[in-house]
N, CA, C and O atoms as CSV, one atom per row, in Angstrom:
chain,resi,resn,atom,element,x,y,z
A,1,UNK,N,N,71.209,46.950,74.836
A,1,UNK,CA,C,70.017,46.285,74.358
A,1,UNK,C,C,70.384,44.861,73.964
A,1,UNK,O,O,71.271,44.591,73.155
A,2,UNK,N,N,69.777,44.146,74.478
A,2,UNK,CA,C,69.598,42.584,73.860
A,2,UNK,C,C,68.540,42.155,72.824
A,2,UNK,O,O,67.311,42.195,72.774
A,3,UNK,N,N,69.362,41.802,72.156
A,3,UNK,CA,C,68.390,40.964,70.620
A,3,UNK,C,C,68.679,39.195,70.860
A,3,UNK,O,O,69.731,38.555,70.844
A,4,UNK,N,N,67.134,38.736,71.097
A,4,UNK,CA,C,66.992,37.358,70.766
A,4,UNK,C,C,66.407,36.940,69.509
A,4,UNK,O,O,65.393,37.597,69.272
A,5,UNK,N,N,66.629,36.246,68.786
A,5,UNK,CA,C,65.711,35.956,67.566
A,5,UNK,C,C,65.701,34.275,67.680
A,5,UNK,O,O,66.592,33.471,67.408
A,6,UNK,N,N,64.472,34.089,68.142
A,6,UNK,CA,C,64.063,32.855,68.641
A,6,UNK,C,C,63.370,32.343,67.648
A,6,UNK,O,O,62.251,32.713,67.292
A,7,UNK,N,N,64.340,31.059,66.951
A,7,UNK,CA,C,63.691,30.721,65.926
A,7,UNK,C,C,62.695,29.099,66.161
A,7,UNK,O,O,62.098,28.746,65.144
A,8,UNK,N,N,62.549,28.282,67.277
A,8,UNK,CA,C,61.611,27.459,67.804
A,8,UNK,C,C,60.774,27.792,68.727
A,8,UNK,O,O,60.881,28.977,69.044
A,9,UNK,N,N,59.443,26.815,69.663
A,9,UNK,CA,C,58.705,27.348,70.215
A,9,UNK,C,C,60.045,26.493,71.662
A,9,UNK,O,O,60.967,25.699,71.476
A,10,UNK,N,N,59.632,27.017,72.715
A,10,UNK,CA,C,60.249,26.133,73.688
A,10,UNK,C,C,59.129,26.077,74.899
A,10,UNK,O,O,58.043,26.654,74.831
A,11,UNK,N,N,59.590,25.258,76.055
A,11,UNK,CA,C,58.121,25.353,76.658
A,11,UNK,C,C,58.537,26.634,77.866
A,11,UNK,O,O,59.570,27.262,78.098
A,12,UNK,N,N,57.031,26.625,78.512
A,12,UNK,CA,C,56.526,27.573,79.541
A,12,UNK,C,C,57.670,27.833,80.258
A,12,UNK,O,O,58.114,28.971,80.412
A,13,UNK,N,N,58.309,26.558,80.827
A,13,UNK,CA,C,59.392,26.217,81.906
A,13,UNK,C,C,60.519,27.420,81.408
A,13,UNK,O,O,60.927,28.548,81.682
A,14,UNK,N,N,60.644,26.594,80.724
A,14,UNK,CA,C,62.649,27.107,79.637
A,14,UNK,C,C,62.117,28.721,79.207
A,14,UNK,O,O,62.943,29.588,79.491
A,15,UNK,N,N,60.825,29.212,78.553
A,15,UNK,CA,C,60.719,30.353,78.927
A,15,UNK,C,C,60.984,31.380,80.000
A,15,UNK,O,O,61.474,32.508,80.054
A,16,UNK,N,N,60.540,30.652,80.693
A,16,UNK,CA,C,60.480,31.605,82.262
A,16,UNK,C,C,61.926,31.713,82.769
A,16,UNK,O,O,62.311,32.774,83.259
A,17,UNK,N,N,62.911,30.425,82.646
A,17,UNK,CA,C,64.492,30.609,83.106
A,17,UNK,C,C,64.519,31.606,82.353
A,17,UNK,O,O,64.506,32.690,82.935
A,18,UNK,N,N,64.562,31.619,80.937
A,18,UNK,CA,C,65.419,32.652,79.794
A,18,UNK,C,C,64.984,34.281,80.167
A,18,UNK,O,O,65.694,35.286,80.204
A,19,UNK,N,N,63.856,34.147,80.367
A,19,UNK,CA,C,63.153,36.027,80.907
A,19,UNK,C,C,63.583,36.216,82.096
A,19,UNK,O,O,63.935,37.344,82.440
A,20,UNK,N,N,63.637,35.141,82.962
A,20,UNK,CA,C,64.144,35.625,84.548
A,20,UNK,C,C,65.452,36.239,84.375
A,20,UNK,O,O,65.609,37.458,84.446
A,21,UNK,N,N,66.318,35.480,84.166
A,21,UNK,CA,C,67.373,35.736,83.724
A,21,UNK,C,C,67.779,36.970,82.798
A,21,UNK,O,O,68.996,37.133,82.878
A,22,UNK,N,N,67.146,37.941,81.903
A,22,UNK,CA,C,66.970,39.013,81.796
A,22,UNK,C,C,66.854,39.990,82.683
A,22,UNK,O,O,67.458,41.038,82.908
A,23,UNK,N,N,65.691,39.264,83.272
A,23,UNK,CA,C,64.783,40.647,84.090
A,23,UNK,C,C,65.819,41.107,84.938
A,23,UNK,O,O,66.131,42.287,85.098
A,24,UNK,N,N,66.480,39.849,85.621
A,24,UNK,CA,C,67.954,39.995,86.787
A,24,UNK,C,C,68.718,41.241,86.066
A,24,UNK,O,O,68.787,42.382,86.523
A,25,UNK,N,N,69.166,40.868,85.084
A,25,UNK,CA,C,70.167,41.610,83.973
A,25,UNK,C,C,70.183,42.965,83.868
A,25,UNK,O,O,71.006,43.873,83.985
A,26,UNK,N,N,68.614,42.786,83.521
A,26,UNK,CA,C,68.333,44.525,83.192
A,26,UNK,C,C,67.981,45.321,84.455
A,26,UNK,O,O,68.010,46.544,84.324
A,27,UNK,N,N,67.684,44.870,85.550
A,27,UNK,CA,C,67.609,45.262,86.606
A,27,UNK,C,C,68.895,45.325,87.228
A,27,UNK,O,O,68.817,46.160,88.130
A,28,UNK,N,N,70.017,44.843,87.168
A,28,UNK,CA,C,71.426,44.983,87.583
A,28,UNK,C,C,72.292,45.771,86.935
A,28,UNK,O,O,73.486,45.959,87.163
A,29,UNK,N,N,71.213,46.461,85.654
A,29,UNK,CA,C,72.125,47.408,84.584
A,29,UNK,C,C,73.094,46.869,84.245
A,29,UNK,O,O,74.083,47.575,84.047
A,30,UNK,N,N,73.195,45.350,84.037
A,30,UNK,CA,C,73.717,45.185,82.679
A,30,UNK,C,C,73.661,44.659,81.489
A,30,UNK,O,O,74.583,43.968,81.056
A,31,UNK,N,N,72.201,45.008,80.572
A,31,UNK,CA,C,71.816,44.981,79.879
A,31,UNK,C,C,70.885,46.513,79.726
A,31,UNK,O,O,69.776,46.763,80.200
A,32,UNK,N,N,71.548,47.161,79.111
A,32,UNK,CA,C,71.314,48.758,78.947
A,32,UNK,C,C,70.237,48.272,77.715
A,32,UNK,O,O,70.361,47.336,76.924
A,33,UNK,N,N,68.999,49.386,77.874
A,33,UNK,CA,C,67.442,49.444,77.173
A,33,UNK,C,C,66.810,48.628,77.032
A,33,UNK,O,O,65.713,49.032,76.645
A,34,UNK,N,N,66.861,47.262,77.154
A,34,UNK,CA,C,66.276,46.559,77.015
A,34,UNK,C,C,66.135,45.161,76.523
A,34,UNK,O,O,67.163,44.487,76.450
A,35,UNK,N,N,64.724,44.515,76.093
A,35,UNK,CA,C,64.642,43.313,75.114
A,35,UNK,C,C,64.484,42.889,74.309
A,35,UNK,O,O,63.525,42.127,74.433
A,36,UNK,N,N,65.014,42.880,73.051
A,36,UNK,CA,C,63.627,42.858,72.055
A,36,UNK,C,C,64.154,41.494,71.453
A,36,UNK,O,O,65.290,41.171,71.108
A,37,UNK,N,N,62.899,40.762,71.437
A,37,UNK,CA,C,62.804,38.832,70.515
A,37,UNK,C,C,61.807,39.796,69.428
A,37,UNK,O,O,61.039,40.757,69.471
A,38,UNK,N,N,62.543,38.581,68.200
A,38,UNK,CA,C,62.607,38.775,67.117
A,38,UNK,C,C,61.866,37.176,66.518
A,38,UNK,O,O,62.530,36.274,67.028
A,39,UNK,N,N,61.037,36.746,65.864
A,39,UNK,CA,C,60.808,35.341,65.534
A,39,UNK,C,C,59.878,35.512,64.216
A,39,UNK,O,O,59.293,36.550,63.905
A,40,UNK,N,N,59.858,34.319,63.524
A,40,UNK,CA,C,58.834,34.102,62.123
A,40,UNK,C,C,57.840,33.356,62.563
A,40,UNK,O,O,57.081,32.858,61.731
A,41,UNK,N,N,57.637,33.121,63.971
A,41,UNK,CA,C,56.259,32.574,64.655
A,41,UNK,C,C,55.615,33.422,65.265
A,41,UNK,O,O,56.340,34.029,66.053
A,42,UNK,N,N,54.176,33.884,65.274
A,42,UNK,CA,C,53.815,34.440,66.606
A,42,UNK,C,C,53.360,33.882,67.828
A,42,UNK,O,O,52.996,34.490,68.835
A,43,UNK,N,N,53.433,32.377,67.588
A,43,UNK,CA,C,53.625,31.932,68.764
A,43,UNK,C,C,54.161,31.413,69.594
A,43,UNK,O,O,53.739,30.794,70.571
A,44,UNK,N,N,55.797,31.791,69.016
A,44,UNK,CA,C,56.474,32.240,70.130
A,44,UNK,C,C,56.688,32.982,70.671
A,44,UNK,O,O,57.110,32.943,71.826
A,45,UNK,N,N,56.330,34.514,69.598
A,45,UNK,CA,C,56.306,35.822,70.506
A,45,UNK,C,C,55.091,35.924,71.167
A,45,UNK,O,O,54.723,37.087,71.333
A,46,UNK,N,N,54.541,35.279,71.487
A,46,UNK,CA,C,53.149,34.702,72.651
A,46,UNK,C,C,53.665,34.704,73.331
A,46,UNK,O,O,53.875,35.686,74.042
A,47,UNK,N,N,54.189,33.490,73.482
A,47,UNK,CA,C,54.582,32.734,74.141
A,47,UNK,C,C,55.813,33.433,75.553
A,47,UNK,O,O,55.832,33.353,76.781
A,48,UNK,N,N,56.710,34.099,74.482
A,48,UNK,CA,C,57.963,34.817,75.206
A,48,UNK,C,C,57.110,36.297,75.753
A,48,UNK,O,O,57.838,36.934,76.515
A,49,UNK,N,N,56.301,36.689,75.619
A,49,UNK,CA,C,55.564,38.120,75.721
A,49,UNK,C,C,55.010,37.349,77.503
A,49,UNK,O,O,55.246,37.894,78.582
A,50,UNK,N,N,54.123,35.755,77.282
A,50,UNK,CA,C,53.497,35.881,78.345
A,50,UNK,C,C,54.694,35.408,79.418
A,50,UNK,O,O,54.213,35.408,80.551
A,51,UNK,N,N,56.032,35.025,79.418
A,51,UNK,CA,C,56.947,34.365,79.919
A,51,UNK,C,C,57.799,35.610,80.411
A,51,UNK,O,O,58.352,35.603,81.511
A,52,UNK,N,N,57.892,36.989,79.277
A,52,UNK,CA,C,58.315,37.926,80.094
A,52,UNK,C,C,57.498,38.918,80.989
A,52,UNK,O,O,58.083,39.865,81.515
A,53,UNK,N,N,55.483,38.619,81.262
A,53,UNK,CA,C,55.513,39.357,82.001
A,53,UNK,C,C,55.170,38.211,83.191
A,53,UNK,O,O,54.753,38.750,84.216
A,54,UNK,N,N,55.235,37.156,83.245
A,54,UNK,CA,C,55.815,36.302,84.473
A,54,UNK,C,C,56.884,36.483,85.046
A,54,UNK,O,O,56.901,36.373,86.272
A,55,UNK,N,N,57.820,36.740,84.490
A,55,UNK,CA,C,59.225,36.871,84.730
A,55,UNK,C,C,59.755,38.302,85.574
A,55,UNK,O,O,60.822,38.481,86.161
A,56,UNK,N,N,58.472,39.332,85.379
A,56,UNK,CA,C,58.686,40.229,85.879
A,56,UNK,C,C,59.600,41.477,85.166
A,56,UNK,O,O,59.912,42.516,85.747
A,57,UNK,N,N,59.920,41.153,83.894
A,57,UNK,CA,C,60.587,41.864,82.916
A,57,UNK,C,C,59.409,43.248,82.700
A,57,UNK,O,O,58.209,43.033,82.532
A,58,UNK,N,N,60.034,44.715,82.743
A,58,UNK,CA,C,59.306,45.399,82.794
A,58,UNK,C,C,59.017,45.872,81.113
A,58,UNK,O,O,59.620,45.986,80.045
A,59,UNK,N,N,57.667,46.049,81.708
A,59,UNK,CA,C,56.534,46.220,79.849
A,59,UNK,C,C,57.366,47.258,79.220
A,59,UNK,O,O,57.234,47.181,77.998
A,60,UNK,N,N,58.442,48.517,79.689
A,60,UNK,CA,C,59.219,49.321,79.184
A,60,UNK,C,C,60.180,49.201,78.171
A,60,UNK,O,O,60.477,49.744,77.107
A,61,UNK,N,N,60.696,47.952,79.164
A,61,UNK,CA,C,62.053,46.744,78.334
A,61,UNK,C,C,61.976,46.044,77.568
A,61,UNK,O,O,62.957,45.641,76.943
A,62,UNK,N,N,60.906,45.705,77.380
A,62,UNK,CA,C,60.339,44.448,76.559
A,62,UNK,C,C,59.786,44.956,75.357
A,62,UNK,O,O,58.972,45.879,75.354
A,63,UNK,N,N,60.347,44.182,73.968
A,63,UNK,CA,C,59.537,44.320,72.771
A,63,UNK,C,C,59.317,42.739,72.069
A,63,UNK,O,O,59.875,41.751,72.547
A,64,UNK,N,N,58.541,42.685,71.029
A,64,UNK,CA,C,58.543,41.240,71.082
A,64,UNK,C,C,57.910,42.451,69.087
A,64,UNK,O,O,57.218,43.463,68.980
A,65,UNK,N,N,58.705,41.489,67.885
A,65,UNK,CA,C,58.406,41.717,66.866
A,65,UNK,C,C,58.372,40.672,65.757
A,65,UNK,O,O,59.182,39.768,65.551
A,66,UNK,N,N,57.618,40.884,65.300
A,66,UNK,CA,C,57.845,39.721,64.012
A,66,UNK,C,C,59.311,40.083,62.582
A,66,UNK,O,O,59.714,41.117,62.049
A,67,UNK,N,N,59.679,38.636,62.454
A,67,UNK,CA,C,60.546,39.176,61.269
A,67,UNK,C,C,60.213,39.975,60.332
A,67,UNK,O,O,60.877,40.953,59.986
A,68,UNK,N,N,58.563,39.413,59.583
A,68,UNK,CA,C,58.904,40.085,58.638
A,68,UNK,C,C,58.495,41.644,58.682
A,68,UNK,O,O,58.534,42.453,57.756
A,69,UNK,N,N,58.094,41.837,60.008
A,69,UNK,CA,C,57.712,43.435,60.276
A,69,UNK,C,C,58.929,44.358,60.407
A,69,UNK,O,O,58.875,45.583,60.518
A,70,UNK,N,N,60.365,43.374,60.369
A,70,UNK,CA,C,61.531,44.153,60.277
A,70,UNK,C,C,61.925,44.049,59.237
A,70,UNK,O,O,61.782,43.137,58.423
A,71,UNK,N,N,62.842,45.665,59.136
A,71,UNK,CA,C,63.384,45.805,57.984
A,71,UNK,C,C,65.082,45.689,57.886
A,71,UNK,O,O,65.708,46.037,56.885
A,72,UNK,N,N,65.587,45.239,58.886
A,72,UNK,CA,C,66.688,45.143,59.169
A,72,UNK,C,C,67.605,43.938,59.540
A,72,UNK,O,O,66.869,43.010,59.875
A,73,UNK,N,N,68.810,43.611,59.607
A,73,UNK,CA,C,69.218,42.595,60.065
A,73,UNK,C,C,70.317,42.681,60.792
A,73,UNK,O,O,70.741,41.594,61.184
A,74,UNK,N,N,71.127,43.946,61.208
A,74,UNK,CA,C,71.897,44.208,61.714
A,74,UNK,C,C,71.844,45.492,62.812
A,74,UNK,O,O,71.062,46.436,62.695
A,75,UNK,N,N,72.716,45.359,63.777
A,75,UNK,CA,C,72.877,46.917,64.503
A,75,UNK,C,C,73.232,48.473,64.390
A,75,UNK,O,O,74.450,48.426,64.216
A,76,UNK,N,N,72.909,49.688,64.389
A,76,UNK,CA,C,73.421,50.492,63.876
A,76,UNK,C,C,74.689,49.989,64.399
A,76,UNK,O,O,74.767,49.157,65.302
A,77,UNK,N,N,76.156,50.783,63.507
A,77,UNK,CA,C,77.347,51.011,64.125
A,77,UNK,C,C,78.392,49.466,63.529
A,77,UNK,O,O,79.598,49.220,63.548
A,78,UNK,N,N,76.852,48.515,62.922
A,78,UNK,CA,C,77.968,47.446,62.407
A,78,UNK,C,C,78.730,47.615,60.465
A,78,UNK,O,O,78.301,47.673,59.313
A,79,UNK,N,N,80.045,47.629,61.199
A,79,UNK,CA,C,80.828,47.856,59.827
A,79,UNK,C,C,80.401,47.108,58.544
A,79,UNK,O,O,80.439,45.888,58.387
A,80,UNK,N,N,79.798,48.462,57.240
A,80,UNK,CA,C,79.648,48.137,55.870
A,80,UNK,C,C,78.286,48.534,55.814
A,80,UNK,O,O,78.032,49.477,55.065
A,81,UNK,N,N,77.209,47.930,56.552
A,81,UNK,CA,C,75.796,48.266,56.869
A,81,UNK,C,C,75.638,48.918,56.887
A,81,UNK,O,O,75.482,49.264,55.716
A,82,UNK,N,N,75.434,49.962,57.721
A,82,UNK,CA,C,74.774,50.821,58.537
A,82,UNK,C,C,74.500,52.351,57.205
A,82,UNK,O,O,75.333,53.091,56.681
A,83,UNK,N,N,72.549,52.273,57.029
A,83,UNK,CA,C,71.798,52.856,55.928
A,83,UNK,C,C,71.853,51.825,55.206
A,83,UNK,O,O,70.906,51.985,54.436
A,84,UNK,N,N,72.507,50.547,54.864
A,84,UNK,CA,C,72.172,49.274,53.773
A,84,UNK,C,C,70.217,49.643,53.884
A,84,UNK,O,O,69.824,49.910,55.019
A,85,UNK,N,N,69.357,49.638,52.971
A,85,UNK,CA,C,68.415,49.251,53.047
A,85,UNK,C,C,67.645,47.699,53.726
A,85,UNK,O,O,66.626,47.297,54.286
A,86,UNK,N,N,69.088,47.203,53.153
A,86,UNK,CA,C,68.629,45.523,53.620
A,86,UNK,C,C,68.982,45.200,55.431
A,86,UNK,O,O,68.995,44.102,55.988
A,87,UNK,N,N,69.190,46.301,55.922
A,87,UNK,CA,C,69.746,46.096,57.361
A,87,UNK,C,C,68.128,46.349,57.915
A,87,UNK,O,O,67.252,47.110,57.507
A,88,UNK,N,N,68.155,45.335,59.052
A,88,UNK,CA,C,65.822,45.073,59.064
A,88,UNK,C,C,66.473,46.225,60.625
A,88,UNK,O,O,66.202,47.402,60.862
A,89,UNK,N,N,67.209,45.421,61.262
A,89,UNK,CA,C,67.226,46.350,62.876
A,89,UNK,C,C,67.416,47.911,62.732
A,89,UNK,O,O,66.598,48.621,63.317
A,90,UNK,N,N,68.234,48.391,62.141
A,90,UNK,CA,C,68.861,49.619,61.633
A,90,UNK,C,C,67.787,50.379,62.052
A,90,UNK,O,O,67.473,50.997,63.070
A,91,UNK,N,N,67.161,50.074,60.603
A,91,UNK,CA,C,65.864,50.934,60.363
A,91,UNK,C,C,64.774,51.351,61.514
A,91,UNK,O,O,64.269,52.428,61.833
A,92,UNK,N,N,64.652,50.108,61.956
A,92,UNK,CA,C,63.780,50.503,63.274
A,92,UNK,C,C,64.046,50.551,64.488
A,92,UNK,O,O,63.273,50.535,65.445
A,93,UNK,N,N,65.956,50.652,64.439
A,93,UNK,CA,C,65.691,51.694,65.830
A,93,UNK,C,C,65.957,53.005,66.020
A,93,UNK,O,O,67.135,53.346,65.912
A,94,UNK,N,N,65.103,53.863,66.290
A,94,UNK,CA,C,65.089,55.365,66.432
A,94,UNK,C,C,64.046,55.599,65.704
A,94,UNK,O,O,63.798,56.738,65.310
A,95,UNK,N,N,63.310,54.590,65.429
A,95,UNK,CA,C,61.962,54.600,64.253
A,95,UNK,C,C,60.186,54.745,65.165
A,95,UNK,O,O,59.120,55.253,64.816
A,96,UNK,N,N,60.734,53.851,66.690
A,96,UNK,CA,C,59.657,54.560,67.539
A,96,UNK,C,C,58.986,52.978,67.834
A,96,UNK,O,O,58.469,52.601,68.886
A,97,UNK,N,N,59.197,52.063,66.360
A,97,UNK,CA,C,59.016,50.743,66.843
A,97,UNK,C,C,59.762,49.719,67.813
A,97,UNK,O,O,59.323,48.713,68.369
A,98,UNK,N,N,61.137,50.345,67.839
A,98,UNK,CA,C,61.767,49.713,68.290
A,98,UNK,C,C,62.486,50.227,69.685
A,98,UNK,O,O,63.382,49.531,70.164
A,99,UNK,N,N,62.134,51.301,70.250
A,99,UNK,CA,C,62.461,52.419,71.218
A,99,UNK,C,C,62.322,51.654,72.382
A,99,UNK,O,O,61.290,51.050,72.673
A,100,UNK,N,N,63.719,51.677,73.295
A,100,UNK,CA,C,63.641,51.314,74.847
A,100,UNK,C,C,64.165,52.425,74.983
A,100,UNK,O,O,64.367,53.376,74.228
A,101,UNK,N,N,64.428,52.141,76.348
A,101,UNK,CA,C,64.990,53.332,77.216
A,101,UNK,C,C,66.343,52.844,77.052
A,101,UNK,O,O,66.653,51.653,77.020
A,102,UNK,N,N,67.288,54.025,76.927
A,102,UNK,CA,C,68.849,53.915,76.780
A,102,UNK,C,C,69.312,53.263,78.882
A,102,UNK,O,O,68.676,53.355,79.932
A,103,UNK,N,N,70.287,52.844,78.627
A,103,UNK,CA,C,71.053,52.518,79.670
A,103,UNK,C,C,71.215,53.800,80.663
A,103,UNK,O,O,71.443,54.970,80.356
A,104,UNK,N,N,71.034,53.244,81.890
A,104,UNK,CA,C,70.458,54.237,83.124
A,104,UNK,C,C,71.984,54.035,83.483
A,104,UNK,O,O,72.691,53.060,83.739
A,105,UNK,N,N,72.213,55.718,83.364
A,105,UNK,CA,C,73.779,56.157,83.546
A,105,UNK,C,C,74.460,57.007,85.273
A,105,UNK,O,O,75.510,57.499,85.685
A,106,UNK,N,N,72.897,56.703,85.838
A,106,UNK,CA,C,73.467,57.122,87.538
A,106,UNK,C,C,73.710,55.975,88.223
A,106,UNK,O,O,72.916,55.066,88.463
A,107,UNK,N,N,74.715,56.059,88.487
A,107,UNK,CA,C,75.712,55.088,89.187
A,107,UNK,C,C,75.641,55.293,90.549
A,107,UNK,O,O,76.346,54.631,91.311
């Protein structure tokens, strides 16, 4: 899974490289479950939402959330964290908000 946390707006253009460039990724399996941008704007998660379904990034892969709707700030599995209350990612993944599909393991 890839975490962006896009903290400016950027334009249409520079959108569309950054999602293409995913979509390649996750379609080449290597970027296992998915996308999820993270921002304190929603209009950049507009913005990146309408740039990843230009991009062809599938609606499966793709999450787009606001900060403060997370409760986490780290990955499960990172040393000291992991159950911290103050960890925003933690919490919501396996929570149903934050659910992609795990990495496609037929080779």
């Amino acid at each position: 899974m890839a975490v962006e946390v896009e903290l400016s707006y950027k334009s249409p253009r520079r959108f569309d490289a950054i999602l293409a460039g995913y979509e390649l990724s996750i379609a080449r399996g290597n970027v296992g479950g998915g996308l999820l941008y993270v921002s304190a704007r929603a209009d950049v998660l507009a913005a990146v939402t309408r740039a990843a379904h230009r991009s062809g990034v599938p609606e499966s892969r793709f999450r787009a959330r606001m900060l403060a709707d997370s409760r986490t700030t780290m990955l499960p599995g990172d040393r000291g964290l992991r159950g911290d209350p103050r960890c925003t990612v933690c919490g919501l993944l396996g929570s149903g908000v934050l659910d992609l599909p795990g990495p496609d393991t037929r080779r």
